[in-house]
N, CA, C and O atoms as a GROMACS GRO file, in nm:
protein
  408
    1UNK      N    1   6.789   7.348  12.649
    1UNK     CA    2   6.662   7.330  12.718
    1UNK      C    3   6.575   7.451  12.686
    1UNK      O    4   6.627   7.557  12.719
    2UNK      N    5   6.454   7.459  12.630
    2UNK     CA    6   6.367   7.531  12.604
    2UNK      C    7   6.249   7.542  12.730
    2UNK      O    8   6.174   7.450  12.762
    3UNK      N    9   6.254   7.662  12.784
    3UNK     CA   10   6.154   7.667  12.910
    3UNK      C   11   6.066   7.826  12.900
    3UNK      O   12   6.096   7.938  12.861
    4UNK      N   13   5.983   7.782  12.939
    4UNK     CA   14   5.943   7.948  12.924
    4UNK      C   15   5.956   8.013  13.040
    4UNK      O   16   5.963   7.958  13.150
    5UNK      N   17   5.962   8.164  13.013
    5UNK     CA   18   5.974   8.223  13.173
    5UNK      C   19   5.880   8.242  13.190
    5UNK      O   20   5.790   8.257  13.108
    6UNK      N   21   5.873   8.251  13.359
    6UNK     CA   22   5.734   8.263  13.449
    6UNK      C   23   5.729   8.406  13.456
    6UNK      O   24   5.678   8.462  13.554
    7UNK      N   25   5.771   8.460  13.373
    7UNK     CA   26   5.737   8.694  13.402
    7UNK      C   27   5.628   8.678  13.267
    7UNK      O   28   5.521   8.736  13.248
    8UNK      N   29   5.684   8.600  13.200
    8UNK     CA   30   5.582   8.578  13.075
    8UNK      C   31   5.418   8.511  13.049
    8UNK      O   32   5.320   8.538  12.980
    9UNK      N   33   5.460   8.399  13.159
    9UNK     CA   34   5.357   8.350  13.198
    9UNK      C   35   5.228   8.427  13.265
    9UNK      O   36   5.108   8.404  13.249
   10UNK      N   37   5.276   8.498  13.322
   10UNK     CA   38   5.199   8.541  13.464
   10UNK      C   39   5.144   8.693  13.380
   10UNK      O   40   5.049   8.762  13.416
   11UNK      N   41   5.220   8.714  13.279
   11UNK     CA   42   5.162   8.866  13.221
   11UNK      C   43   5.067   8.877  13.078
   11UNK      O   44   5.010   8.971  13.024
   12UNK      N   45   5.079   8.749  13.051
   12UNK     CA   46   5.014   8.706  12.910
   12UNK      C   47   5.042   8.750  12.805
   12UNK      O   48   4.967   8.740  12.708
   13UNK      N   49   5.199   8.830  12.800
   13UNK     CA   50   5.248   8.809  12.677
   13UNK      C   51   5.286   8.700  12.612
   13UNK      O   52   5.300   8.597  12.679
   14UNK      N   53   5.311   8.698  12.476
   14UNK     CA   54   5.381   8.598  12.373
   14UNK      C   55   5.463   8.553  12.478
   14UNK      O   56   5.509   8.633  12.560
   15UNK      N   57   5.487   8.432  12.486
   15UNK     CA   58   5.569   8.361  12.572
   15UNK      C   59   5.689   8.309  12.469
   15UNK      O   60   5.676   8.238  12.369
   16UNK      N   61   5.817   8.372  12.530
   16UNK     CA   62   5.921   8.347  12.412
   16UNK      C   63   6.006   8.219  12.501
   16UNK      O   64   6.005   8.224  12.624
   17UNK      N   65   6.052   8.147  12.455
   17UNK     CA   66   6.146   8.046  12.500
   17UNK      C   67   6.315   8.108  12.567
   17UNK      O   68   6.383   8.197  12.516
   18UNK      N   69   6.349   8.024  12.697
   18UNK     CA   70   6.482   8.090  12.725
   18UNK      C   71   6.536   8.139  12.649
   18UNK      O   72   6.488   8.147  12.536
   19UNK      N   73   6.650   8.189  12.675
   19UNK     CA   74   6.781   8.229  12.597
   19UNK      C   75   6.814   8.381  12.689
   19UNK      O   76   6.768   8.425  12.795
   20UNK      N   77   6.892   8.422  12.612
   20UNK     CA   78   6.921   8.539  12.655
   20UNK      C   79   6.922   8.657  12.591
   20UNK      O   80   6.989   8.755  12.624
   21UNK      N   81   6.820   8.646  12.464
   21UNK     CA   82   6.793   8.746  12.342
   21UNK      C   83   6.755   8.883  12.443
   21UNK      O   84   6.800   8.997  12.429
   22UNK      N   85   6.679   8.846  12.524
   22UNK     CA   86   6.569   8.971  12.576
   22UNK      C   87   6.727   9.048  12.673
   22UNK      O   88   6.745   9.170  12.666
   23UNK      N   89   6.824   8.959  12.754
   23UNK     CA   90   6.879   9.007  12.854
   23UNK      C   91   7.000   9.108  12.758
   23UNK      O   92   7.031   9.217  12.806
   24UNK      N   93   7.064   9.060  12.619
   24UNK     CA   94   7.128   9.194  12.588
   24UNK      C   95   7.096   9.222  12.480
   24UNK      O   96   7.038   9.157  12.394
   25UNK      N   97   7.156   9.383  12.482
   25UNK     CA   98   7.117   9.420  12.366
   25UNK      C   99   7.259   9.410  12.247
   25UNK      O  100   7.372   9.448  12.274
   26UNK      N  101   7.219   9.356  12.130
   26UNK     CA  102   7.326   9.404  12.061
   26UNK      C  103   7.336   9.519  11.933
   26UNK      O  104   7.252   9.525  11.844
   27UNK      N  105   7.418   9.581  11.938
   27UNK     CA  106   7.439   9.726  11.826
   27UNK      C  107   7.541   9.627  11.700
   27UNK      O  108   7.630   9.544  11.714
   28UNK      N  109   7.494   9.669  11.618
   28UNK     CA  110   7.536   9.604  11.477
   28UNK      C  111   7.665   9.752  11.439
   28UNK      O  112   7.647   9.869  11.406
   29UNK      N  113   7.761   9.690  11.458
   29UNK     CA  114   7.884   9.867  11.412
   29UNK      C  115   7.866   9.886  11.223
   29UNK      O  116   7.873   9.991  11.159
   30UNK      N  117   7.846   9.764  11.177
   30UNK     CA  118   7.829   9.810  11.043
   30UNK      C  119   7.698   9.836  11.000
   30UNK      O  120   7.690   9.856  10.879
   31UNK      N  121   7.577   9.843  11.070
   31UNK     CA  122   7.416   9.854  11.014
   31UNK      C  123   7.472  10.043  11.026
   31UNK      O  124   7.533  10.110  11.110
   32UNK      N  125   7.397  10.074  10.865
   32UNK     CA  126   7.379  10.182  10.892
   32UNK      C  127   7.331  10.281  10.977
   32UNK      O  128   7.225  10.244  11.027
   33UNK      N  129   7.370  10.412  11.020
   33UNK     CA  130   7.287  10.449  11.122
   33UNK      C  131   7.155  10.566  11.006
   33UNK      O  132   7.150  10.560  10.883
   34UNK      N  133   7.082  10.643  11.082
   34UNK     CA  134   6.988  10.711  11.019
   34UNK      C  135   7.038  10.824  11.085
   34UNK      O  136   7.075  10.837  11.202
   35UNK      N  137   7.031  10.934  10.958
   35UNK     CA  138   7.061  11.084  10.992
   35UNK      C  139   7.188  11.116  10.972
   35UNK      O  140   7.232  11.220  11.022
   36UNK      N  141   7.256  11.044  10.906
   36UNK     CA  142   7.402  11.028  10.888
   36UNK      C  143   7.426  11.191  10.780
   36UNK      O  144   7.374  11.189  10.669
   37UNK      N  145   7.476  11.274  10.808
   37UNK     CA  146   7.490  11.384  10.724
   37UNK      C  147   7.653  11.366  10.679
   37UNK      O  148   7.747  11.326  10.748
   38UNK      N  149   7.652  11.421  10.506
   38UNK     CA  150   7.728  11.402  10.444
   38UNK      C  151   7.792  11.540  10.438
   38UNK      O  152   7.738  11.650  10.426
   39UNK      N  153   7.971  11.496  10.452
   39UNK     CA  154   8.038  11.621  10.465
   39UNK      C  155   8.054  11.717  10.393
   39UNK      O  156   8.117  11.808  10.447
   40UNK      N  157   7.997  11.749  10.213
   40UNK     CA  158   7.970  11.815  10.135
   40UNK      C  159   7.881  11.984  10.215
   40UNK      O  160   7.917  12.101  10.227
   41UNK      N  161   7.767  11.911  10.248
   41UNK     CA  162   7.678  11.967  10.308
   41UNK      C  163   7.703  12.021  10.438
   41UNK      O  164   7.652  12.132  10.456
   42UNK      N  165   7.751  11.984  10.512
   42UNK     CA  166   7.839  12.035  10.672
   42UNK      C  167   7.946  12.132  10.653
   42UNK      O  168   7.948  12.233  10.723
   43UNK      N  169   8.068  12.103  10.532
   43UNK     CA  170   8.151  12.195  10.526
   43UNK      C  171   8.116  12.290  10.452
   43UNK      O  172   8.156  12.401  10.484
   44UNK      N  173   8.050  12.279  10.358
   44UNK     CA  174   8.028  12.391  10.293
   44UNK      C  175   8.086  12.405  10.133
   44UNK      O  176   8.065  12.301  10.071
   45UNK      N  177   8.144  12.495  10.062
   45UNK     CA  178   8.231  12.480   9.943
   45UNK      C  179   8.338  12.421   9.944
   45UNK      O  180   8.384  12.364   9.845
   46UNK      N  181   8.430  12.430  10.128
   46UNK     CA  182   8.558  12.371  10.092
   46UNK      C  183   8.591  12.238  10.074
   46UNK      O  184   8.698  12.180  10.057
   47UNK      N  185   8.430  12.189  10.086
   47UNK     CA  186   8.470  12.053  10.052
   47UNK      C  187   8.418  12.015   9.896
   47UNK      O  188   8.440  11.911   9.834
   48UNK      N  189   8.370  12.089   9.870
   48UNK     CA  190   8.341  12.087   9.658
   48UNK      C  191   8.468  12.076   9.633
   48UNK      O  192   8.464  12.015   9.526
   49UNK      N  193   8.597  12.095   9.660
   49UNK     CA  194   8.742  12.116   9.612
   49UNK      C  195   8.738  11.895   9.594
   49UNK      O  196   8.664  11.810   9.644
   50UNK      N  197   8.828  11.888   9.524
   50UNK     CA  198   8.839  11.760   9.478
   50UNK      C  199   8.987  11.728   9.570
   50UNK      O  200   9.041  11.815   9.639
   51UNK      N  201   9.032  11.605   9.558
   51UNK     CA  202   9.127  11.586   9.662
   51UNK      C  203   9.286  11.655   9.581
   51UNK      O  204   9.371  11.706   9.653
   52UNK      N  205   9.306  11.646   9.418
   52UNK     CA  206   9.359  11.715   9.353
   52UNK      C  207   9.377  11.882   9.336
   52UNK      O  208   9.471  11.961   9.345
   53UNK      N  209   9.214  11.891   9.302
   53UNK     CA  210   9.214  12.017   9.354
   53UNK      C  211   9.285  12.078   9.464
   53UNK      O  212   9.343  12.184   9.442
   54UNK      N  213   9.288  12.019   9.598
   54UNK     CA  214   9.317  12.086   9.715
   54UNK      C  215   9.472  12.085   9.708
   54UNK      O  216   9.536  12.170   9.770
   55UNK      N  217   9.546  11.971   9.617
   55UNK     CA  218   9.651  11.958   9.627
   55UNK      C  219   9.742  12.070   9.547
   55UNK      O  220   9.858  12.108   9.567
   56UNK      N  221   9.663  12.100   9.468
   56UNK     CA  222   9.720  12.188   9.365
   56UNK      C  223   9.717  12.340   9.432
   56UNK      O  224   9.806  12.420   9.405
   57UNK      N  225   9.612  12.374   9.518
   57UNK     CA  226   9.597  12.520   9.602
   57UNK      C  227   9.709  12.467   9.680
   57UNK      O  228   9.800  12.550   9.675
   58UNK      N  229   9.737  12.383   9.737
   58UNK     CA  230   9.843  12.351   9.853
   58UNK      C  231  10.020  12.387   9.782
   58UNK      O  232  10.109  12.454   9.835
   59UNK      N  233  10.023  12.338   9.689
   59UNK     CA  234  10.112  12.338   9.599
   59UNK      C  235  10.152  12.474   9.536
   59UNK      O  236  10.264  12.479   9.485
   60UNK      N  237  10.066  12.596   9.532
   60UNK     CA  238  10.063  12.678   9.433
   60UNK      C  239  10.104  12.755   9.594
   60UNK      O  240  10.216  12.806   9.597
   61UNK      N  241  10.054  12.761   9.672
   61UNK     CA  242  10.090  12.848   9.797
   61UNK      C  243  10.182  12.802   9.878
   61UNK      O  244  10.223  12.882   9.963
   62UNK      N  245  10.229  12.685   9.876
   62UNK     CA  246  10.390  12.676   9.940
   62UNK      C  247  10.482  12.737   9.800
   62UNK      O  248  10.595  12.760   9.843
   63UNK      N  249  10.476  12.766   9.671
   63UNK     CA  250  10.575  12.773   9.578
   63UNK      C  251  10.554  12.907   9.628
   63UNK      O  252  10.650  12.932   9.701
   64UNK      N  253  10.470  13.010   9.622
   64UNK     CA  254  10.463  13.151   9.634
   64UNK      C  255  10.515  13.173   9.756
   64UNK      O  256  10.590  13.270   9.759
   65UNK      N  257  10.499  13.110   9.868
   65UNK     CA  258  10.594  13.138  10.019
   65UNK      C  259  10.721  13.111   9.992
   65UNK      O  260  10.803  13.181  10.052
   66UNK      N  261  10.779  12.997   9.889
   66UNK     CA  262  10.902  12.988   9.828
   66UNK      C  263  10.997  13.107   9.778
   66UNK      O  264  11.114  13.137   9.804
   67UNK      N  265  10.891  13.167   9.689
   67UNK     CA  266  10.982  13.282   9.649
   67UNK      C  267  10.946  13.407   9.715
   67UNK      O  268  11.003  13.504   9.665
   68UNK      N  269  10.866  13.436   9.814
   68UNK     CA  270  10.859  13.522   9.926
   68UNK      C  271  10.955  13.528  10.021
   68UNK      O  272  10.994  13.619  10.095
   69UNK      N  273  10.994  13.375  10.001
   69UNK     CA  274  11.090  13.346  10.103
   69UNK      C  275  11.088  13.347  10.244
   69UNK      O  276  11.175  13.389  10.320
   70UNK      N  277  10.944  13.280  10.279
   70UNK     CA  278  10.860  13.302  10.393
   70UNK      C  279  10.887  13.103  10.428
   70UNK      O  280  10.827  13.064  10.528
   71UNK      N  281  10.941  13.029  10.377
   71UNK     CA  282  10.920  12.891  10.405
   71UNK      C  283  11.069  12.859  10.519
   71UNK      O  284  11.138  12.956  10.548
   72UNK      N  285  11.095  12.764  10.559
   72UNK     CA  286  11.219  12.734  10.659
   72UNK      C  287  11.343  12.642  10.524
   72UNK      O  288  11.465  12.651  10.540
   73UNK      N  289  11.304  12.592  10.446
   73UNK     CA  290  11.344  12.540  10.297
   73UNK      C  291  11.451  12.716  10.294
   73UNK      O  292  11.565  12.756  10.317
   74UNK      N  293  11.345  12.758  10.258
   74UNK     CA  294  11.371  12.920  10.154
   74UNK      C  295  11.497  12.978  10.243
   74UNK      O  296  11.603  12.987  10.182
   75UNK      N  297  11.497  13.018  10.376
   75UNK     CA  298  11.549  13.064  10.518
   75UNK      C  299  11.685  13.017  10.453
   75UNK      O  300  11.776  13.079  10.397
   76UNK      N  301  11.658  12.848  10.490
   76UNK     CA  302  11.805  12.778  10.518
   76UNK      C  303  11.850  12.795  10.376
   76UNK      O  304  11.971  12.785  10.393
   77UNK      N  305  11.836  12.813  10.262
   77UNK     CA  306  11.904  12.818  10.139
   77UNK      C  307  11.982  12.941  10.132
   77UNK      O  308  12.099  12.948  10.093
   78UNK      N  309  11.872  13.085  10.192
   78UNK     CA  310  11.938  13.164  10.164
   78UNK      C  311  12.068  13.224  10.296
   78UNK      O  312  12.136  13.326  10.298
   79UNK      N  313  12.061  13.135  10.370
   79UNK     CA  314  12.142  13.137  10.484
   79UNK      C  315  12.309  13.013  10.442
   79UNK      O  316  12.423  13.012  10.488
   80UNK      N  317  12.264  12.958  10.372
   80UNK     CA  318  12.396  12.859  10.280
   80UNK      C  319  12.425  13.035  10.178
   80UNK      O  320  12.514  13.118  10.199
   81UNK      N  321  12.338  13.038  10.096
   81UNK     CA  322  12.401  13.122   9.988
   81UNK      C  323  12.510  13.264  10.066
   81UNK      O  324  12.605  13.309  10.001
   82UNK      N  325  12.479  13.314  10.198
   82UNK     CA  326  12.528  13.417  10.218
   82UNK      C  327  12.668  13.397  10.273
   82UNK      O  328  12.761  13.478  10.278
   83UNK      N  329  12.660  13.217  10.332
   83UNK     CA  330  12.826  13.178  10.365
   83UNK      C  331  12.882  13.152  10.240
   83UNK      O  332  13.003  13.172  10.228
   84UNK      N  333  12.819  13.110  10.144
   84UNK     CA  334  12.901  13.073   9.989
   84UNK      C  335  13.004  13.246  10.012
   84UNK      O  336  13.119  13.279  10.041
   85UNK      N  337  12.860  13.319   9.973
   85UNK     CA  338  12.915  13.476   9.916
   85UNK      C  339  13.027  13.519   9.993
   85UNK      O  340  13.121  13.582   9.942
   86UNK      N  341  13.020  13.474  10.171
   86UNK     CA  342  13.120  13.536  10.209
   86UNK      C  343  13.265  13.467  10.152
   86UNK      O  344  13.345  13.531  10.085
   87UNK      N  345  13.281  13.345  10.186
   87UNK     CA  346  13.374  13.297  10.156
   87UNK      C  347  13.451  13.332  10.012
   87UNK      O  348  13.572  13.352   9.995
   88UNK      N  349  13.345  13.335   9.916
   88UNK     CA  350  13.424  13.411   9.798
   88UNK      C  351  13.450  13.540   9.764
   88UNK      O  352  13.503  13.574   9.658
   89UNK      N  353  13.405  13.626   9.869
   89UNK     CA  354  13.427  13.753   9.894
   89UNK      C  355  13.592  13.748   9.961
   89UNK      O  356  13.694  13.806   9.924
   90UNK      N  357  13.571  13.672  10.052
   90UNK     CA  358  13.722  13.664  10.143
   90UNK      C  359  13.824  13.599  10.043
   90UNK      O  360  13.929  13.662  10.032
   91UNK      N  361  13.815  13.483   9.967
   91UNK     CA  362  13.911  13.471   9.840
   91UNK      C  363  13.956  13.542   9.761
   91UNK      O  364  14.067  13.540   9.707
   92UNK      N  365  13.836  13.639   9.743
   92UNK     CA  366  13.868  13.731   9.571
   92UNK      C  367  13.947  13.809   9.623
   92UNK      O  368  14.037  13.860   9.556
   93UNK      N  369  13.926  13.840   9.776
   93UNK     CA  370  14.015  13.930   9.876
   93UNK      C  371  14.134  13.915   9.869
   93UNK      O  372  14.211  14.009   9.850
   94UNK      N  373  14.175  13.777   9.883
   94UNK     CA  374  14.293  13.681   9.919
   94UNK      C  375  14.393  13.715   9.806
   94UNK      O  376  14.504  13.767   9.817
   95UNK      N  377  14.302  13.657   9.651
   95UNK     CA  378  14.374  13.673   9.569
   95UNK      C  379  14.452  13.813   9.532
   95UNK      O  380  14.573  13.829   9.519
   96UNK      N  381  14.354  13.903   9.520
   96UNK     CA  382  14.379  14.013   9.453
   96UNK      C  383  14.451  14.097   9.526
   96UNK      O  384  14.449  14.204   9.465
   97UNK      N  385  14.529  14.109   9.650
   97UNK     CA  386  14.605  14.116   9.755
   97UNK      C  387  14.749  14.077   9.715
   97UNK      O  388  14.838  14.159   9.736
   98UNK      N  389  14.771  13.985   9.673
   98UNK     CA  390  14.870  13.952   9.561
   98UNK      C  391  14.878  13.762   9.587
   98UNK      O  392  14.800  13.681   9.636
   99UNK      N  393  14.989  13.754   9.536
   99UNK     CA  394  15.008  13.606   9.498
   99UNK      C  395  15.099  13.564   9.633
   99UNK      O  396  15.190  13.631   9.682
  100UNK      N  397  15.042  13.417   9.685
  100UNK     CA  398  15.080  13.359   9.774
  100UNK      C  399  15.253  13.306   9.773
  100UNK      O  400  15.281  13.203   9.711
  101UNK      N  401  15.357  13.380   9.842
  101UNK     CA  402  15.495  13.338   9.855
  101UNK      C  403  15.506  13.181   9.814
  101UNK      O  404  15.425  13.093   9.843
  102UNK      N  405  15.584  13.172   9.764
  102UNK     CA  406  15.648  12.986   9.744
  102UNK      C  407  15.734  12.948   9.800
  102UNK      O  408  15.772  12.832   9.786
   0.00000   0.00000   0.00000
């Protein structure tokens, strides 16, 4: 049913036909918005780094904490290597002590 409203009537605007266009509003999520700033420009240089790029600084500074031996990797390896050492410390012990009775 097409009716006009009487707020329209009575004020002498364009008289638009029912509906409910005027009562909501709708926001479009994919219409672009305006003023949209691009993250180049916000971060600064660290975002000139390429996604490779960043991977390769990421890469080059966990290997150097590697052999600093600053990583939890590095820790636990050299915490295996010092039970290896003991244990073959306590063998070479064992052996050279003399030869085990038969």
């Amino acid at each position: 049913i097409l009716t006009r409203r009487s707020s329209d009537l009575s004020s002498g605007i364009n008289a638009e036909y029912g509906g409910v266009e005027g009562l909501i509003e709708v926001s479009n999520p994919n219409h672009a918005r305006k003023g949209q700033v691009k993250t180049d420009k916000v971060a600064g240089e660290a975002s000139q780094l390429t996604r490779r790029q960043k991977e390769e600084l990421a890469r080059q500074n966990y290997q150097r904490l590697q052999l600093e031996c600053k990583t939890d990797q590095a820790q636990k390896d050299l915490a295996r290597l010092a039970i290896i050492r003991k244990k073959r410390e306590e063998e070479a012990a064992k052996n050279a002590a003399g030869p085990a009775p038969k």
